[in-house]
C-alpha positions as CSV (number, residue, x, y, z in Angstrom):
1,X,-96.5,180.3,6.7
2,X,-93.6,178.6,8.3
3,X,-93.7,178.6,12.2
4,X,-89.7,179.8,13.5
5,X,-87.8,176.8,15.0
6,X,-87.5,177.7,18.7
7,X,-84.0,177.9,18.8
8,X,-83.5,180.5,15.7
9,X,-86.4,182.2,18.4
10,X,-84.6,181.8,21.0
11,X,-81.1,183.1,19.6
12,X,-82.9,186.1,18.4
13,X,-84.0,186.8,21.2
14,X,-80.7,186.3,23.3
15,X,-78.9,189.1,20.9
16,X,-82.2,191.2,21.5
17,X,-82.3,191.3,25.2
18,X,-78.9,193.0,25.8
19,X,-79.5,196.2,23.8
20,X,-82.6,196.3,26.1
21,X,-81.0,196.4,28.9
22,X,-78.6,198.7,28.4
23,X,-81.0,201.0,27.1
24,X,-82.6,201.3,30.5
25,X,-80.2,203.1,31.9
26,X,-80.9,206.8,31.9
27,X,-79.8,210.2,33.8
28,X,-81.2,213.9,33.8
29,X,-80.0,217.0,34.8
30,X,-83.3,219.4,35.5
31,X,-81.3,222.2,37.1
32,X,-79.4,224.1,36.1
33,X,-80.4,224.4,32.3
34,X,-78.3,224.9,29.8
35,X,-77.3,228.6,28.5
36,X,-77.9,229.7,31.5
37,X,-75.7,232.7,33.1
38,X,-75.0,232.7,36.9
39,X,-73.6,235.8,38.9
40,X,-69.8,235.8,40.0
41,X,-71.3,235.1,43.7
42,X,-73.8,232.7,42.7
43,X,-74.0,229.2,44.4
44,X,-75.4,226.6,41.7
45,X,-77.5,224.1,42.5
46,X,-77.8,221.0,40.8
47,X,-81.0,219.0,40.6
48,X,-80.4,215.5,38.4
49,X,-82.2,212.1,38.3
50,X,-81.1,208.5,37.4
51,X,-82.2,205.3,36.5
52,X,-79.1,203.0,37.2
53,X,-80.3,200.0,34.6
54,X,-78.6,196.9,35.1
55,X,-75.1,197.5,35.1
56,X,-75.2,201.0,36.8
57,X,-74.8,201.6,40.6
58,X,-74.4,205.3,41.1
59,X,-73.4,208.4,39.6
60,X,-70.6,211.0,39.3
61,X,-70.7,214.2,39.4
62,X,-68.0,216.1,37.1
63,X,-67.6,220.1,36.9
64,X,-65.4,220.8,34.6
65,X,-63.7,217.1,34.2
66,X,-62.6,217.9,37.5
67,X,-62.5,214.9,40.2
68,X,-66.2,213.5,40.8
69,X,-68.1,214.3,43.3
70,X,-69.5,210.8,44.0
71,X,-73.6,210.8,44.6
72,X,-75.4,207.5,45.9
73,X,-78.8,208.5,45.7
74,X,-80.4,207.9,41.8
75,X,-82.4,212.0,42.7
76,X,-81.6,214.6,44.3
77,X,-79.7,218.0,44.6
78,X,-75.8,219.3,44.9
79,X,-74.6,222.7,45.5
80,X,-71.0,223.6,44.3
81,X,-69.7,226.5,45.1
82,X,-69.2,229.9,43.2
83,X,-66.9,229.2,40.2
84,X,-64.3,231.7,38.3
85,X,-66.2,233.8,35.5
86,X,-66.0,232.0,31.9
87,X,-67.7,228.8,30.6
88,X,-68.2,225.6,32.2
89,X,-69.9,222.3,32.1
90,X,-71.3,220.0,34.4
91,X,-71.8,216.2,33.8
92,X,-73.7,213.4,35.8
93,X,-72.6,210.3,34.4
94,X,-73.8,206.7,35.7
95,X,-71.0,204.4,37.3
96,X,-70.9,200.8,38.5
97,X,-69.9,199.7,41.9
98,X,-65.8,199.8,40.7
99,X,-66.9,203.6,39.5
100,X,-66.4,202.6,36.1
101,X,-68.5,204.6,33.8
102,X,-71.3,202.2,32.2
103,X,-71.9,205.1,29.0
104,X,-74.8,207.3,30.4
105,X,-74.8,210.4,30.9
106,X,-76.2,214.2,31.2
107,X,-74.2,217.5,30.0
108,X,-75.3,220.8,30.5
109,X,-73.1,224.1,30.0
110,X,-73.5,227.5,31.2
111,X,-71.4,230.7,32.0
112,X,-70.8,232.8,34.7
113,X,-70.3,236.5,34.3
Protein backbone atom coordinates (compact mmCIF):
# COMPACT_ATOMS: atom_id res chain seq x y z
CA UNK A 1 0.00 0.00 0.00
CA UNK A 2 1.06 3.39 -1.13
CA UNK A 3 1.67 5.95 1.80
CA UNK A 4 -0.31 9.59 0.59
CA UNK A 5 2.24 12.33 -0.45
CA UNK A 6 1.77 14.99 2.36
CA UNK A 7 0.73 17.56 0.25
CA UNK A 8 -2.34 15.52 -1.54
CA UNK A 9 -2.79 15.07 2.68
CA UNK A 10 -2.50 18.17 3.44
CA UNK A 11 -4.95 19.66 0.58
CA UNK A 12 -7.49 17.21 1.75
CA UNK A 13 -7.44 18.16 4.60
CA UNK A 14 -7.53 22.12 3.93
CA UNK A 15 -11.01 21.50 1.87
CA UNK A 16 -12.04 19.27 4.91
CA UNK A 17 -11.65 21.71 7.73
CA UNK A 18 -14.07 24.38 6.55
CA UNK A 19 -17.19 22.25 6.31
CA UNK A 20 -16.18 21.55 10.02
CA UNK A 21 -16.27 24.60 11.08
CA UNK A 22 -19.16 25.81 9.83
CA UNK A 23 -20.89 22.90 11.09
CA UNK A 24 -20.28 23.92 14.65
CA UNK A 25 -22.44 26.44 14.66
CA UNK A 26 -25.72 25.56 16.16
CA UNK A 27 -28.98 27.27 17.80
CA UNK A 28 -32.16 25.92 19.73
CA UNK A 29 -35.29 27.13 20.67
CA UNK A 30 -36.62 24.93 23.87
CA UNK A 31 -39.55 27.12 24.61
CA UNK A 32 -42.00 27.64 23.23
CA UNK A 33 -42.61 24.38 21.23
CA UNK A 34 -43.98 24.17 18.15
CA UNK A 35 -47.97 23.61 17.68
CA UNK A 36 -48.49 25.11 20.58
CA UNK A 37 -51.68 27.46 21.24
CA UNK A 38 -51.34 30.50 23.56
CA UNK A 39 -54.29 32.50 24.99
CA UNK A 40 -55.19 36.07 23.47
CA UNK A 41 -53.58 37.57 26.83
CA UNK A 42 -50.77 35.24 26.98
CA UNK A 43 -47.17 36.63 27.32
CA UNK A 44 -44.66 34.10 25.52
CA UNK A 45 -41.61 33.38 26.72
CA UNK A 46 -38.84 32.30 24.73
CA UNK A 47 -36.09 30.07 25.97
CA UNK A 48 -33.28 29.41 23.03
CA UNK A 49 -29.50 28.38 23.18
CA UNK A 50 -26.52 28.96 20.73
CA UNK A 51 -23.36 27.87 19.94
CA UNK A 52 -21.90 30.84 17.78
CA UNK A 53 -19.10 28.58 15.83
CA UNK A 54 -16.53 30.45 14.25
CA UNK A 55 -17.99 32.94 12.16
CA UNK A 56 -21.09 33.60 14.48
CA UNK A 57 -21.25 36.43 17.16
CA UNK A 58 -24.78 36.67 18.38
CA UNK A 59 -28.25 36.09 17.54
CA UNK A 60 -31.44 37.66 16.32
CA UNK A 61 -34.51 37.34 17.34
CA UNK A 62 -37.35 37.51 14.57
CA UNK A 63 -41.34 37.27 15.34
CA UNK A 64 -42.87 37.31 12.45
CA UNK A 65 -39.92 38.56 10.05
CA UNK A 66 -40.45 41.63 11.96
CA UNK A 67 -37.27 43.76 13.03
CA UNK A 68 -34.83 41.62 15.34
CA UNK A 69 -34.73 41.81 18.57
CA UNK A 70 -30.93 41.67 18.96
CA UNK A 71 -29.72 39.04 21.92
CA UNK A 72 -25.94 38.94 23.08
CA UNK A 73 -25.95 36.20 25.31
CA UNK A 74 -25.53 32.52 23.38
CA UNK A 75 -28.77 31.20 26.40
CA UNK A 76 -31.17 32.59 27.84
CA UNK A 77 -34.94 33.83 27.81
CA UNK A 78 -37.15 36.73 25.97
CA UNK A 79 -40.64 37.66 26.62
CA UNK A 80 -42.64 39.38 23.84
CA UNK A 81 -45.66 40.57 24.40
CA UNK A 82 -49.28 39.27 23.65
CA UNK A 83 -49.71 39.08 19.88
CA UNK A 84 -53.05 39.39 17.65
CA UNK A 85 -54.93 35.89 17.33
CA UNK A 86 -53.78 33.81 14.13
CA UNK A 87 -50.43 32.10 13.27
CA UNK A 88 -47.04 33.13 13.84
CA UNK A 89 -43.43 32.09 13.90
CA UNK A 90 -40.58 32.83 15.77
CA UNK A 91 -36.86 32.52 14.54
CA UNK A 92 -33.43 32.76 16.37
CA UNK A 93 -31.03 32.96 13.78
CA UNK A 94 -27.09 33.31 14.42
CA UNK A 95 -25.42 36.73 13.24
CA UNK A 96 -21.79 38.02 12.96
CA UNK A 97 -20.52 41.12 14.51
CA UNK A 98 -21.88 43.34 11.11
CA UNK A 99 -25.45 41.30 11.99
CA UNK A 100 -25.05 39.42 8.91
CA UNK A 101 -26.72 36.18 9.18
CA UNK A 102 -23.97 33.31 9.04
CA UNK A 103 -26.95 30.36 7.91
CA UNK A 104 -28.06 28.97 11.38
CA UNK A 105 -31.00 28.96 12.67
CA UNK A 106 -34.23 27.74 14.82
CA UNK A 107 -37.99 28.08 13.71
CA UNK A 108 -40.78 27.24 15.67
CA UNK A 109 -44.58 28.15 14.87
CA UNK A 110 -47.54 28.37 16.98
CA UNK A 111 -51.06 30.09 17.16
CA UNK A 112 -52.88 32.12 19.31
CA UNK A 113 -56.52 31.83 19.83
Amino acid sequence: MRALNPLTLLLALSFYVPVVLAADAAISISKPVGGIIFGPTSKIEISYEATPGPKGDHVHLYVDDQKPVVLHQLKGSHTIDTLAPGKHGICARIVDKNHAEIGTQDCVMFRVE
